[in-house]
C-alpha positions as CSV (number, residue, x, y, z in Angstrom):
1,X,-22.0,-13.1,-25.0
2,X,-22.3,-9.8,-23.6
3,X,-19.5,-8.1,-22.7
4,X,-19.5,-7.2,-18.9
5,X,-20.3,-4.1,-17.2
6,X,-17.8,-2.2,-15.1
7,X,-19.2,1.4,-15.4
8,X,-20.6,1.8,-11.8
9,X,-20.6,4.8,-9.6
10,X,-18.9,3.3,-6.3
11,X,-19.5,4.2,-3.2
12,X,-17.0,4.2,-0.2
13,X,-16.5,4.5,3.5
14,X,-13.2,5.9,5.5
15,X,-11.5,2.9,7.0
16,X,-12.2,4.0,10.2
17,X,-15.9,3.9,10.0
18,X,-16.1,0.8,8.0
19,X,-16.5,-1.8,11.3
20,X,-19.7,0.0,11.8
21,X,-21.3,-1.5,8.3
22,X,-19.1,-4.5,8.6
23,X,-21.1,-5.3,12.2
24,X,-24.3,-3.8,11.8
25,X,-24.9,-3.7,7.7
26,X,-26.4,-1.2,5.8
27,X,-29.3,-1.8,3.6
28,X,-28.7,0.8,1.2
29,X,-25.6,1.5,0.4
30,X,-25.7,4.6,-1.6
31,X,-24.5,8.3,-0.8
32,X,-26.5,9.8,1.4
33,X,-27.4,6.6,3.6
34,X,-25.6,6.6,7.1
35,X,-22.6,6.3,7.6
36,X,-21.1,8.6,5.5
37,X,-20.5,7.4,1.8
38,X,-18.5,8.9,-0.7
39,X,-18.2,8.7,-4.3
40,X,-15.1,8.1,-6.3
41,X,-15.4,11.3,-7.3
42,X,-15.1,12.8,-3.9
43,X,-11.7,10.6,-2.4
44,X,-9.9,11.4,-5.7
45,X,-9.0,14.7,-4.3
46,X,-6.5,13.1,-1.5
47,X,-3.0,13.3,-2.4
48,X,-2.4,10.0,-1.0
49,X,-5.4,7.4,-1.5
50,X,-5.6,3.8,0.6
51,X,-8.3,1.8,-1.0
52,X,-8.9,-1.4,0.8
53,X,-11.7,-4.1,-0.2
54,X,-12.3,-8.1,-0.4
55,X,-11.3,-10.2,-3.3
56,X,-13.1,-9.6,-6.2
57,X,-14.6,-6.2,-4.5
58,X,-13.5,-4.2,-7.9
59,X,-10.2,-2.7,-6.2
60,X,-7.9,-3.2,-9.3
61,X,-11.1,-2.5,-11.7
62,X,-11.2,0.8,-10.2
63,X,-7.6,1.8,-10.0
64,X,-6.8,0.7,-13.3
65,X,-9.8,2.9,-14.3
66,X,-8.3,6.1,-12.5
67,X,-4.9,5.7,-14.0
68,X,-6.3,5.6,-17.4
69,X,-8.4,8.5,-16.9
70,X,-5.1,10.5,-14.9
71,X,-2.8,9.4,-17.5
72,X,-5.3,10.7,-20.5
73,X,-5.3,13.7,-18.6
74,X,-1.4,14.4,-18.2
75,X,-0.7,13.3,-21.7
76,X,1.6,15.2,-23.4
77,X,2.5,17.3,-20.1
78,X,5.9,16.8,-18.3
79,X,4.2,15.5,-15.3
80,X,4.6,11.5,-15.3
81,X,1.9,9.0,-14.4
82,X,3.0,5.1,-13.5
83,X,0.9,2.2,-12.9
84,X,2.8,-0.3,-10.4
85,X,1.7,-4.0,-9.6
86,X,3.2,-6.3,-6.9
87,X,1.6,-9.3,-7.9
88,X,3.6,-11.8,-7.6
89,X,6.5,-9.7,-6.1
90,X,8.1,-12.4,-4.3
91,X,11.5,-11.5,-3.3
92,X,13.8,-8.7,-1.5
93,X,15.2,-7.5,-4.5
94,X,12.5,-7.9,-6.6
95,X,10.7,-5.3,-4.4
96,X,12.7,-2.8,-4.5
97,X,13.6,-2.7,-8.0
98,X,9.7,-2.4,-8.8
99,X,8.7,0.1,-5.8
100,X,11.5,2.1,-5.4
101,X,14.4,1.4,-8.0
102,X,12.8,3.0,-10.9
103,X,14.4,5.9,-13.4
104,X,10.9,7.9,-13.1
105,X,11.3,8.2,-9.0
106,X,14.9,9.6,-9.7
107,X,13.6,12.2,-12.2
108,X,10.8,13.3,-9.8
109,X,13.2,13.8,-6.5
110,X,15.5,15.4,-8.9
111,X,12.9,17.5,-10.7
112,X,10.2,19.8,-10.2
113,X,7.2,18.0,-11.9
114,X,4.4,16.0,-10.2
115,X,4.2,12.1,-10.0
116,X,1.2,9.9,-10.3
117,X,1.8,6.7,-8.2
118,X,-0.9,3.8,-8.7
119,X,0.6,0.7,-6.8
120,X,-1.6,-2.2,-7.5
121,X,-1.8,-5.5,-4.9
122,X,0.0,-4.1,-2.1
123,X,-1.0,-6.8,0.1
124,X,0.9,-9.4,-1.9
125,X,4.5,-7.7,-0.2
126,X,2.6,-7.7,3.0
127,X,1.1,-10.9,3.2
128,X,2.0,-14.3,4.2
129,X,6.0,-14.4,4.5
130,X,6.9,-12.9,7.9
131,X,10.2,-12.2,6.9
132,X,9.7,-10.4,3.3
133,X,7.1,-8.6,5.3
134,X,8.8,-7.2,8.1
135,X,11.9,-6.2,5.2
136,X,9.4,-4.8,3.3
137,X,8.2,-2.3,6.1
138,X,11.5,-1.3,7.0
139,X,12.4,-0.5,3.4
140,X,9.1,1.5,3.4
141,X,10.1,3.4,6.5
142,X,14.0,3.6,6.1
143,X,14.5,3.3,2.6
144,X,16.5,6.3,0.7
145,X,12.9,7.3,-1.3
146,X,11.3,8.4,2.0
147,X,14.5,10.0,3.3
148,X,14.7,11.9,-0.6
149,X,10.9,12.8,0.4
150,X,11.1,13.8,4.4
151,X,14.1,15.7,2.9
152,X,12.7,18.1,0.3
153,X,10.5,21.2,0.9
154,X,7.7,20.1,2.9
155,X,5.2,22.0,1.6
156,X,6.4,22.8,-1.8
157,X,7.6,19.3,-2.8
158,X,5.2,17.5,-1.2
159,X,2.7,18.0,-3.2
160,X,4.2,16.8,-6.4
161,X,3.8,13.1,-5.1
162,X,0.4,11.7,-5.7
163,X,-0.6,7.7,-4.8
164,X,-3.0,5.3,-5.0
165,X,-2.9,2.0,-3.0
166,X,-4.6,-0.9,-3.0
167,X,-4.8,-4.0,-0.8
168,X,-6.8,-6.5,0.6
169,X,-9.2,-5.2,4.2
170,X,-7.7,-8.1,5.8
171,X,-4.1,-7.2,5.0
172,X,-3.8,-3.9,5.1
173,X,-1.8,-2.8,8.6
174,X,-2.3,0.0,11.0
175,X,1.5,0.9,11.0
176,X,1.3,2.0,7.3
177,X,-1.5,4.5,8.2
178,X,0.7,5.6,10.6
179,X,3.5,6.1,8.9
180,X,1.1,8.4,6.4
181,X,-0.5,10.2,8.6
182,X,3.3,11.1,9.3
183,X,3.8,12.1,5.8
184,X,1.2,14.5,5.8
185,X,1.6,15.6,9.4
186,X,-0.1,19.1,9.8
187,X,-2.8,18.3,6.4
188,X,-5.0,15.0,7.2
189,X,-7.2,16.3,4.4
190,X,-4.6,15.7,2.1
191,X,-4.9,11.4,2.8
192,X,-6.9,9.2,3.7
193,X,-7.9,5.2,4.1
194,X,-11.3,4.1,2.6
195,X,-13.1,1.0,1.8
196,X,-14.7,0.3,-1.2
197,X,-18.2,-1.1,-0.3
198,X,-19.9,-4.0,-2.5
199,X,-22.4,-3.1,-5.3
200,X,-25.8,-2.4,-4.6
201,X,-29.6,-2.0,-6.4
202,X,-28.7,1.1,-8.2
203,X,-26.1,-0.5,-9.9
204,X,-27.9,-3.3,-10.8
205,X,-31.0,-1.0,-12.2
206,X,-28.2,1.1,-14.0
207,X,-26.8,-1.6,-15.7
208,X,-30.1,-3.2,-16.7
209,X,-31.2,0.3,-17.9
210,X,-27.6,0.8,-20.2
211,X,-28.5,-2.5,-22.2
212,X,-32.0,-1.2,-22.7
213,X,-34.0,-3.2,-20.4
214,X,-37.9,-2.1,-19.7
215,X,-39.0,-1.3,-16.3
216,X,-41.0,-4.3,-15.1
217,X,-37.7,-6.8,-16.5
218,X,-35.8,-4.7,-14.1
219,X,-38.5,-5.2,-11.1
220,X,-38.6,-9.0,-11.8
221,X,-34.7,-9.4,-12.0
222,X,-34.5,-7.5,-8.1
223,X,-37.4,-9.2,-6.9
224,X,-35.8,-12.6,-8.1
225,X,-32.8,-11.2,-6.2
226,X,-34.8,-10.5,-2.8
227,X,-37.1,-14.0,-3.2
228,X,-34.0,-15.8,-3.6
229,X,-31.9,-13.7,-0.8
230,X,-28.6,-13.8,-3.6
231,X,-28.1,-10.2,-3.5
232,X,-24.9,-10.5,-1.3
233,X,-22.9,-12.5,-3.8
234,X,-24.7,-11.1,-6.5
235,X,-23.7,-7.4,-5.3
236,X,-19.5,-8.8,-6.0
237,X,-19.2,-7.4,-9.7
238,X,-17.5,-10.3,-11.0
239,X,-20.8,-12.3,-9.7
240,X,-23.1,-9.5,-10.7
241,X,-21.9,-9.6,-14.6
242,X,-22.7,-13.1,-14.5
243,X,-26.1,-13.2,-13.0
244,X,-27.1,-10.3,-15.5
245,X,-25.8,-12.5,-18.4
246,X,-28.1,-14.9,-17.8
247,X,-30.8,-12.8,-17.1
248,X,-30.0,-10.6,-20.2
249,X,-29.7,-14.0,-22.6
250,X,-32.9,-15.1,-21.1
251,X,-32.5,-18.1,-18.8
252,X,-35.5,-19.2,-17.7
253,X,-34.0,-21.1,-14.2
254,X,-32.5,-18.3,-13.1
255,X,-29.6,-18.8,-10.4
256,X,-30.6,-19.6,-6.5
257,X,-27.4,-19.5,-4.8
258,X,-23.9,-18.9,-5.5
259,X,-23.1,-22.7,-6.8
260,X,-25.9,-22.5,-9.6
261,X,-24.6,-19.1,-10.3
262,X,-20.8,-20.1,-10.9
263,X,-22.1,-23.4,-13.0
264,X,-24.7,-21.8,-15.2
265,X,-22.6,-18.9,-16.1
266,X,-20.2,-22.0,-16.7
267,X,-22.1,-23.5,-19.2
268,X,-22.9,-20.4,-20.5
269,X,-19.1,-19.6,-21.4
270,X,-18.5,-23.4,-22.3
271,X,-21.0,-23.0,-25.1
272,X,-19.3,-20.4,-26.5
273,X,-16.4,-22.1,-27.2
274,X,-18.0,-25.6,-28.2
275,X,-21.7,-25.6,-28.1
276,X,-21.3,-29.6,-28.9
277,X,-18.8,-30.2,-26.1
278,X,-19.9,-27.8,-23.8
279,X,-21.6,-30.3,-20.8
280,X,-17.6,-32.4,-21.5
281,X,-15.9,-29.1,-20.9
282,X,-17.8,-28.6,-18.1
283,X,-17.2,-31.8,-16.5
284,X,-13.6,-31.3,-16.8
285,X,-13.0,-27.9,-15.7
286,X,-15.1,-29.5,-12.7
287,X,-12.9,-32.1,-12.5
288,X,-9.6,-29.4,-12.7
289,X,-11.1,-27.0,-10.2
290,X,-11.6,-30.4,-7.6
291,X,-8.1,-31.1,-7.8
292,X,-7.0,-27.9,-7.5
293,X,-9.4,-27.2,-4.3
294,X,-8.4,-30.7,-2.4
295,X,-4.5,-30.2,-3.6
296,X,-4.1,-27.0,-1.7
């Protein structure tokens, strides 16, 4: 097995702009095709980052990637970097002991030093439950933190507090963007809202090229891509590691849609744990994935 490639330059598009490649598509989406596109590089410099994409876009892959490298960068300083995740934050309480109700917040409103804020799966406290959710906006808008935070020195403490969001496109709410854009008042250069856009050819060619591939392998595996017209899935990195696992291992049938993908890379990981049982495994993690589908 080959272990899976999440190394890609990303490329990214302010919220606001993203319903134009949403409608219309782009074919190209690299910096310097139109819209504008960014690179990861270039939205780190916000103070306070919204990154919105679809499941399995790369959202958490690429904030987990930025704390590491932040928290690298601060070690050993008195500035403090935290990584937060809601999953599975399901209740009132629960909330605001993992948001808000944490020693390192405390230190930085009573402190001078600067705080790195990566909140993972915001959309799970904004989801589904109507209730949580409308608790959870009011704590966002009410709650003591923000008051701490509206009440320090606007332009001296203000910058101490960086963040990094990330949630779901679907999810994500306008009144959050509005409440900071009201954070940052009199310096919209200082936030912003952007989406991260799916993988595309360059990525493909500069994974191919990392694990040593030749030139015309790397022209047959994209024209395989266009022939077939599996680029759209294929362009999801989850889906994109497995295609180019079977491609790099050899298979001869290469995958022609999205179900043949998802069952050879199936077998493929079957094998590796019983190459003699692999087609039973298979049949039962079928069997497990059927009930789970029909079960809700």
């Amino acid at each position: 097995m080959i272990k899976p490639f999440n190394n890609w330059e990303r490329c990214w598009m302010k919220r606001v702009e993203y319903k134009i490649y949403h409608e219309k598509g782009i074919s190209d989406n690299t910096v310097g095709s139109k819209p504008k596109l960014y690179t990861t590089d270039e939205i780190s410099q916000k103070s306070w980052l919204v990154i919105l994409g679809e499941p399995g876009i790369g959202k958490t892959t690429v904030l987990r990637s930025e704390y590491e490298k932040c928290k690298q960068k601060y070690k050993g300083s008195k500035d403090e970097v935290h990584f937060i995740d809601l999953r599975h934050v399901n209740t009132w309480e629960h909330f605001k002991k993992t948001l808000f109700q944490q020693d390192f917040i405390q230190r930085w409103i009573k402190q001078d030093h600067h705080l790195y804020l990566f909140i993972d799966h915001v959309d799970d406290i904004i989801g589904e439950d109507q209730e949580f959710k409308r608790d959870a906006y009011e704590y966002w808008y009410d709650s003591s933190f923000m008051e701490e935070v509206y009440g320090l020195d606007e332009k001296k403490d203000r910058h101490r507090l960086t963040i990094r969001m990330a949630c779901r496109t679907g999810v994500w709410a306008s009144g959050l963007t509005n409440f900071i854009e009201g954070f940052w008042w009199e310096e919209e250069e200082c936030f912003g809202v952007y989406q991260l856009l799916p993988l595309n050819q360059q990525n493909v060619i500069q994974t191919l090229t990392s694990y040593g591939v030749d030139q015309a392998a790397i022209e047959s595996c994209l024209q395989h891509l266009q022939n077939k017209k599996i680029a759209s899935f294929v362009f999801q990195p989850e889906a994109c590691n497995m295609f180019l696992q079977l491609f790099l291992n050899g298979t001869k049938s290469l995958p022609h849609s999205k179900v043949d993908l998802y069952e050879q890379t199936c077998r493929v990981y079957c094998k590796k744990v019983d190459n003699k049982t692999a087609v039973s495994l298979l049949e039962k993690a079928s069997e497990m994935a059927a009930m789970i589908i029909f079960s809700g």
